[in-house]
Structure formats: structure tokens, C-alpha cells
N, C-alpha and C positions, 0 to 999 in steps of 0.2 A: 763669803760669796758677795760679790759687788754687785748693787742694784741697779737695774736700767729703769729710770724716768718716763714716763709718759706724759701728756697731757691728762688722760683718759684709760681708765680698764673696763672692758666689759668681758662679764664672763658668761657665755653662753651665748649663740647666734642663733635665737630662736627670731619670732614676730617681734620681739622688739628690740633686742640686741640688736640686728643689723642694721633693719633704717637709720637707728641713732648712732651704729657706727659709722655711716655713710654723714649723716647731718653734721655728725662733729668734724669728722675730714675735711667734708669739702669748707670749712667755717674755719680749717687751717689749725687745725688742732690734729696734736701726732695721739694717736690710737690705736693699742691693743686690745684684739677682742680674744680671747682663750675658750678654746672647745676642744672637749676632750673625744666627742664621740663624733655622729655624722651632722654636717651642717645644715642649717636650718629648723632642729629642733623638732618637737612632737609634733606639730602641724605637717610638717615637709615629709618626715619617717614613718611617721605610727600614729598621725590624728586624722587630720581633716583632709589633707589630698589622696594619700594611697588608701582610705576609705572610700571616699568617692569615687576613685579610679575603679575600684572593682565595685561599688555598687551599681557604675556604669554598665556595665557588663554584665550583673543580677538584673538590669531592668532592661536590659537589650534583649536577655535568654526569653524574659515575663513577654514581652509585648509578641515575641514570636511566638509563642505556646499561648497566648491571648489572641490573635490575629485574627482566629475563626469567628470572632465576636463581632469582627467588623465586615465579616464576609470574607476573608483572604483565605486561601487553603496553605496551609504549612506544615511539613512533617514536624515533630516535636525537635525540638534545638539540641543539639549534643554539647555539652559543657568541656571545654577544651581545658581544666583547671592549668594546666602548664601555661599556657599560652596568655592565660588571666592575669595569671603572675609572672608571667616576663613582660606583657604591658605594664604593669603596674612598676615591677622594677624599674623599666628604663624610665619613662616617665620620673620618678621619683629623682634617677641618678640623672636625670638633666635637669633637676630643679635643684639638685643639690653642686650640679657643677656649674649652674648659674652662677648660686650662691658664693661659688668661691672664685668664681673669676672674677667678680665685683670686687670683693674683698682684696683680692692679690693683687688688679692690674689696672680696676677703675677709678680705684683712689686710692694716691698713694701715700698718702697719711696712716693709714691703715698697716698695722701687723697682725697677720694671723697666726698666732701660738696655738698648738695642737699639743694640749695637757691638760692634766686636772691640777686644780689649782685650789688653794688654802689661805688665810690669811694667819700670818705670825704675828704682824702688830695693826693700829689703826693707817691706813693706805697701802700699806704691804702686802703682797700674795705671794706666796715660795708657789711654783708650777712644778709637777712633773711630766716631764717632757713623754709625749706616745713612745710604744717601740722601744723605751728606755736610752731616748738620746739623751739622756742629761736632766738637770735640773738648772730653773730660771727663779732669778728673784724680779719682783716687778712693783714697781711705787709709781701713785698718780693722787692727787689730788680730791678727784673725781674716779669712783668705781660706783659699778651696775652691776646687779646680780639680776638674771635671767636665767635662769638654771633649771627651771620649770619642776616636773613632776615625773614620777614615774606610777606604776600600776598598785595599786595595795591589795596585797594578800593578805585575807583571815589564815585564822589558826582555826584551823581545820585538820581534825586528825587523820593521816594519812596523806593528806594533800602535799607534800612534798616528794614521797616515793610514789605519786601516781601520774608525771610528768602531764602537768597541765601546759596552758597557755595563758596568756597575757593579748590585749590587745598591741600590746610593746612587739614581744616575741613571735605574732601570729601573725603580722604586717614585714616583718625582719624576716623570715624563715620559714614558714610554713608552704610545703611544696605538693601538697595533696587533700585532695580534698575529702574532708571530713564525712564519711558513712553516715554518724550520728554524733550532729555535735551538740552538748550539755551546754547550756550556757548557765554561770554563776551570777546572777544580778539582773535584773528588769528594768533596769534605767534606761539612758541615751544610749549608751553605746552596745549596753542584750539586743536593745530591739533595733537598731541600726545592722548589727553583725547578725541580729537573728534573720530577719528579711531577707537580708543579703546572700546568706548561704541557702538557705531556705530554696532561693530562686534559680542557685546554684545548682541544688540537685543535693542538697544533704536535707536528714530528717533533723529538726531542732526542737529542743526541748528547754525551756527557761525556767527558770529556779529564783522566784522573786520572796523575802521576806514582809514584805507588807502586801496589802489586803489587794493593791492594785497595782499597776506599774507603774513606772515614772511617776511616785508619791507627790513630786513635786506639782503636779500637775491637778487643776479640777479635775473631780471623779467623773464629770460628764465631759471630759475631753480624753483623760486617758482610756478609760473602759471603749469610744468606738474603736481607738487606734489598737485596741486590744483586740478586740471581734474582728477590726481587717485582718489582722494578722493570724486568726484561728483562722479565719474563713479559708486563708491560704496554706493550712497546714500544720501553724506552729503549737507544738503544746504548750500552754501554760501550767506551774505549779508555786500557787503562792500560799502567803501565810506558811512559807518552808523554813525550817532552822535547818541548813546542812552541817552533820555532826560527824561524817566520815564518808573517804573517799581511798578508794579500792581500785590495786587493777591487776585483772590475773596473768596466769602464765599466757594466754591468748590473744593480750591484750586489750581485754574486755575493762573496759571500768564502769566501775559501780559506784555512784554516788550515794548515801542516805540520809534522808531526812525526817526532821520531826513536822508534821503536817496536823490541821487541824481533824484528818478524818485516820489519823493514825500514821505510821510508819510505812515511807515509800523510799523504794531503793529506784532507783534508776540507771540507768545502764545505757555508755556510746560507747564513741570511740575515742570524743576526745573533750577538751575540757574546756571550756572559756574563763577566767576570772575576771569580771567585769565590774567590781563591785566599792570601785571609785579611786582616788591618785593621791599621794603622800609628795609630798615636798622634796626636791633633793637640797638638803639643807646639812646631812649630816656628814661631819670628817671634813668642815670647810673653814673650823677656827674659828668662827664668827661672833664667840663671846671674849676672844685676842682680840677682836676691835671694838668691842662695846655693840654688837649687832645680838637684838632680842628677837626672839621666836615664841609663837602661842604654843598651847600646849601639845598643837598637830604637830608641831614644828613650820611650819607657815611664820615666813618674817613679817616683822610687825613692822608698819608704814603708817605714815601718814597721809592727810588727801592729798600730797604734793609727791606722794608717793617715796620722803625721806625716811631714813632709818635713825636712830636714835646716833647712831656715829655719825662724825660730821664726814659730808661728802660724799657719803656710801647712800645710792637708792636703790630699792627691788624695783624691777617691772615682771608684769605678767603671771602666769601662774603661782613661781613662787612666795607672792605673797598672799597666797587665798581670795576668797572671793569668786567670782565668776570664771571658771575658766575656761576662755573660748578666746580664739586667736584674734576676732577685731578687738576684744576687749584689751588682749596683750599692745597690737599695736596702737590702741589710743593712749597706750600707758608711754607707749615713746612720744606720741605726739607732747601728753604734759609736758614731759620731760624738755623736748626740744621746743618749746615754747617760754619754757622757763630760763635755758639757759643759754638759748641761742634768738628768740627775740624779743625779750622781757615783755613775758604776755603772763599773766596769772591765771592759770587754771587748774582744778583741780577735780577729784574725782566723785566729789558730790553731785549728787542726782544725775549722771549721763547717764542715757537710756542704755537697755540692757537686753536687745534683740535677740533672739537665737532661734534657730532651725534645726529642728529633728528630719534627718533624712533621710527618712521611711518614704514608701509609696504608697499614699499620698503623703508629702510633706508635712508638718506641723512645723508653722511659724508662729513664736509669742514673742510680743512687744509689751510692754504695762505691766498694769495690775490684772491677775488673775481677780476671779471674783469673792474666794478665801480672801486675798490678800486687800481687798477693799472693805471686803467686813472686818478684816480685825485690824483695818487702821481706821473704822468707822466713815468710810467716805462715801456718800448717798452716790448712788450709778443706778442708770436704766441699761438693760442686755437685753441684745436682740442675733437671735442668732437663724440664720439663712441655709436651710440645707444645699448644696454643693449641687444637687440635680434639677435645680433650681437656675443658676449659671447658664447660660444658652451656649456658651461654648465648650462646657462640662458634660454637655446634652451633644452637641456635635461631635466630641473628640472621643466618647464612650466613656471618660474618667469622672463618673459621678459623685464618688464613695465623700463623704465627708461631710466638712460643712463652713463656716466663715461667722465668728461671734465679737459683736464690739460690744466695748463696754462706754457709757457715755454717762460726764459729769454732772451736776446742776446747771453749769456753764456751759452746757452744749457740745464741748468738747470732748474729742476722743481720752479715757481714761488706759485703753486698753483694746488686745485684739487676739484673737487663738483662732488660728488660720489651719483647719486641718482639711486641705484641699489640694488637686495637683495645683502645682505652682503656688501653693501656700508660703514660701519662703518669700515669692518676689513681692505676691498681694502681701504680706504683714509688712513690707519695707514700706508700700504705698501707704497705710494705716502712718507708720512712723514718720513715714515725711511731714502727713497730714498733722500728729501730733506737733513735731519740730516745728513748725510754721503755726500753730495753736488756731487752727484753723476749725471753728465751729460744722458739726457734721452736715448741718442743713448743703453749705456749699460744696459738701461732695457729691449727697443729695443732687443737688443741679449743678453739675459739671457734665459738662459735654465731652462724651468718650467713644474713643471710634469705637465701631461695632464689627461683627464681632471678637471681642476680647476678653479674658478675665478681667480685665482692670473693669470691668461694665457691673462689679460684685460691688466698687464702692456708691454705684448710683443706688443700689436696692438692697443694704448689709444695713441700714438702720430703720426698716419698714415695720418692723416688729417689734419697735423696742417697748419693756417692760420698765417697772421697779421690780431692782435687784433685792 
């Protein structure tokens, strides 16, 4: 089989496959990107948009069955689950046929190969074609792997014949809405899907094995976002080993667990697995080019984001670390900085913002206050409850609160923003950070009123030693 040439391969059209296939085109470079499944990756499919989409619409149902609080009379909201998800469908399939009109007709440097693709030698990939049209061989120079992640499943007895879900699977297909959905795991995306349905009009139930949720998180940040979330309904059960998972002829399933107050079965209708993402790494050859994987399988990079074979880089998920889509596309930025306008940068110390998006939001930027004591860095915390906010107080959205962390040097170390609009206030923290801008002059900044942003005049009034 004869090989066709490229400048450039990239394999996978996620958050950073694309831009850089756009970046190399239009710079006159001929480029093949290869994807085997829907364009645009976890983000576009199964992460960050059709989450959104429908949590849209969890906090549309909330504010109407909340309404009375502001004085509005409203009958309770009738949840249309069909019509949630054919928003969210189309939506998704206009963002996915964005994606390829770019690809096919914006630049035409650009080929888009629809297969899964393997590498036989170092710059070589054998493709097989979708649908079983064939098979491609393809050589460049320059290949990118973006190939990102999918769901990990424990070994859990029974959990195979008791037809779970996946956040993958439940954003792709799920066409009814859950009686009583189980969720497996306490992290980001339990208590995102748990809220969500919740508001929905299902009963949920979370299934966490450490002592709190989102372990990653301070105990005095994750424990309120915990209490919002009972306040609303949701069961929590942590400290759980689940060690079997059941479903009868009724379709009942039964999960069980080992718990610190003894053995609890629990019992929906349906299953969540939440309980974090694996690499797609494997059946792709990558030790036929000299490409090394840790022991997750997660490829191994450098901060230029190279792989140990010459010419081959990871972006985004696949090679561990943070995974969250700006992270993916600042991985194209290195990249197209490096080889399209000799700029050196890499991936040392860039900040690592993210937003939980619960109602109310959790935005972190920085160091948590764990993670300042065990790199020993002196901070004062000052932390502002949210009812506090004059326009927290005006809008009824009290719940929370807004905590910085501050250096010797006066500067912001950090910030845990669990407020409405927490997401946008930690980006104002970040800015402040970026610009290393001492907190006194947030202190006196003059800020229209009223606004949240009016939380950076009065977010360091308390500050302590940490």
C-alpha cells in the first residue's frame, strides 16, 4: 500500500486538534486530521457543552419552582425530558457541523479522514477507513495525538450485566429520564449530573468513597457545596466500597456497599459511573514509534508538550494532567507558538482555573490552602460569606461564599469562589493574579455598583494567618 504525504497528522479533532489544524493550513501547510468518531471531541459530545445545555434547563425548571421566593406565583414546572434532549441534540449537532465545515471547505489545506488510525513505523499511521471503506496509509513529518479519554470503569461485580451508564453513553443516548438515578463517584461530574437531574425531577443518590466529595478540594469548601446539595434533595453516601451491582427482572437495581455503619444496598433505576477517565492510548502502535506511556497509560511529554519520538507531540487530555478544555486548547497555543512563530513557551507554571457547575458555581484558581501548607508558603485567608454581596442580597442568591488566599507580598496566592457567578468572579481574582497586582488595589478600585464584581472591594477585609 502506497503512502500519501502530508505536511502534518493529527489524530483526533478535539479542543486542540482543530485550531492547530486551522493554524498549520492557513501557514500553507497540507494537513490531515483523522477522527474516527463525532467531531469535536469530549468537550463538543459528552463534556462541557451538552452538560451545560441541559444544566440549562435544571436551573430554568429551579428558578420556576423557586419563584415564590421572590414573590412570583407559578404552578410547579413540568419537566419535558424529550424536548431537553432534543435541545441539547441539536445544539451539539450544530456545533459539530460547524466543526466540519471549517475542516472541509474553510481551509483547504486541510483533509479530513474519518478512521481509526495506528502507527506501523516512526511518522507512519495505517487508518481504517469508517463504514469499512478501505484502508489509508499516511506519513508526515509532524503528528499530534489528541485522542483524549474516555470513562473508567471499576471492577465491580456484576456491574457489567446490570446496564449502567457512563457520562459518555448518558450525553450520546439517554432518552428518559431517570426515576432514581445512583450515581458512582462524588467528584466533578457526580455532583454536576447529580444537581442537574435532581432539578430534573429524579431522586439521586451519590455513592462517594472518601470521607467528603470532591477530595480534591478543602474540607471547608467541599462540605458547604455538599449541604447545598442535601438541602436540595440529594442523598449522600460516603466512606462507600461498592462491591456489587444487581438488577432484577423489574428492572430494579441494586447496588451494595461496604459503609462505615455497615452494609447498604441501594436501590434506582439507573446507574451513573463517574468515577474518573482513562487514556485512549491503547491498539494505536505507539511503541512502533518510540512513543512512551506512564503506567495509566497517559503519554509521556515534555513541557513543550514532545513525545520521546521525533516529531510526534500529545495535546490535551491524552497526556494527563488537568483535564479540562482551556487546558487542551492552550496546549495548541504552545504548540502553534512554537512552530508557526518561534515563540518558546511551555507548560510550566500556567495557571489552572476551573469551574464546578453546580448551583451556585465553585470557581478555583491557585493554591488551595492544603496545597500552600504542604509547599510551606506563608498566606493570610479571608473568607466573605456570599449574603454579604449586595447583589447576592438583591437577586435572592445568597448561598456560599468568596475566599482569597494572600502572600507575604500582598499578592493574591489563590481564590475558591463558591457563589452565583463564582466562575466569572475567580476569573477577576485571575486576572488580578496575571497582572501580580497587590490586593490593597482591588481594595480601592472603583466598581459600578450594583455588581458582583463589588466582592473584590470587600473579599480581603478579614484576612487572617493561614
Amino acid at each position: 500500500m502506497s503512502a500519501t504525504s502530508y505536511d502534518a497528522l493529527i489524530i483526533g479533532s478535539g479542543q486542540a486538534g482543530n485550531p492547530l489544524a486551522y493554524a498549520l493550513a492557513d501557514a500553507g501547510r497540507r494537513v490531515a486530521i483523522i477522527e474516527s468518531a463525532h467531531l469535536g471531541g469530549s468537550c463538543v459530545n459528552y463534556g462541557c457543552a451538552p452538560t451545560k445545555i441541559m444544566l440549562a434547563s435544571a436551573q430554568r425548571a429551579h428558578l420556576v419552582r423557586t419563584a415564590g421566593e421572590l414573590g412570583i406565583r407559578a404552578s410547579a414546572p413540568t419537566v419535558d425530558f424529550a424536548a431537553v434532549v432534543a435541545r441539547k441534540d441539536r445544539l451539539t449537532q450544530k456545533s459539530r457541523d460547524g466543526i466540519e465545515q471549517s475542516l472541509t471547505t474553510e481551509h483547504p489545506n486541510i483533509r479530513l479522514v474519518r478512521g481509526r488510525a495506528r502507527f506501523t513505523a516512526p511518522n507512519t499511521l495505517h487508518v481504517d477507513l469508517n463504514e469499512q471503506a478501505g484502508q489509508e496509509q499516511l506519513t508526515a513529518p509532524l503528528i499530534f495525538l489528541n485522542t483524549g479519554t474516555h470513562a473508567a470503569v471499576p471492577l465491580i461485580a456484576g456491574l457489567e450485566l446490570a446496564s449502567y451508564l457512563t457520562n459518555d453513553t448518558l450525553l450520546l443516548g439517554l432518552q428518559e429520564l431517570p426515576e432514581h438515578l445512583v450515581i458512582l463517584g462524588g467528584s466533578y461530574i457526580g455532583v454536576e449530573f447529580g444537581q442537574m437531574f435532581r432539578r430534573l425531577g429524579s431522586r439521586v443518590t451519590i455513592i462517594e468513597t472518601s470521607a467528603t466529595i470532591m477530595d480534591r478540594e478543602d474540607t471547608d469548601v467541599s462540605l458547604p457545596l455538599q449541604e447545598l446539595l442535601e438541602a436540595e434533595g440529594i442523598e449522600f453516601v460516603l466512606e462507600a466500597e461498592a462491591r456489587h451491582v444487581s438488577r432484577n427482572d423489574d428492572g430494579v437495581l441494586t447496588l451494595t456497599a461496604d459503609t462505615p455503619g455497615g452494609e447498604r444496598r441501594i436501590r434506582g433505576s439507573h446507574l451513573l459511573v463517574a468515577t474518573g477517565r482513562v487514556p485512549n492510548t491503547l491498539d494505536m502502535g505507539l511503541e512502533l514509534a518510540g512513543i512512551e506511556t506512564d503506567e495509566d497509560g497517559y503519554i509521556i511529554v515534555d513541557s513543550q508538550l514532545r513525545t520521546p519520538a521525533k516529531g510526534v507531540y500529545a495535546l490535551g487530555d491524552v497526556k494527563g494532567g488537568p483535564q479540562f478544555t482551556h487546558i487542551a486548547y492552550d496546549d495548541y497555543r504552545i504548540v502553534r507558538d512554537q512552530l508557526l512563530h518561534n515563540r518558546a513557551r511551555d507548560t510550566h507554571d500556567r495557571p489552572m482555573p476551573y469551574v464546578v457547575f453546580t448551583e451556585p458555581q465553585l470557581g478555583r484558581i491557585g493554591l488551595s490552602k492544603t496545597q500552600a501548607r504542604e509547599k510551606k508558603i506563608p498566606f493570610r485567608v479571608s473568607r466573605l460569606g456570599a449574603h454579604t454581596i449586595g447583589r447576592a442580597v438583591e437577586t435572592g442568591q445568597t448561598e456560599g461564599f468568596v475566599e482569597v488566599l494572600v502572600g507575604d507580598d500582598d499578592q493574591l496566592l489563590g481564590a475558591a469562589v463558591l457563589c452565583e457567578q463564582g466562575g466569572e468572579i475567580m476569573t477577576m481574582f485571575q486576572l488580578a493574579m496575571a497582572g501580580n497586582l497587590p490586593y490593597q488595589q482591588l481594595e480601592d478600585l472603583i466598581i459600578a455598583h450594583p455588581t458582583w464584581a463589588e466582592v473584590l472591594n470587600n473579599a480581603f477585609q478579614k484576612l487572617e494567618r493561614g
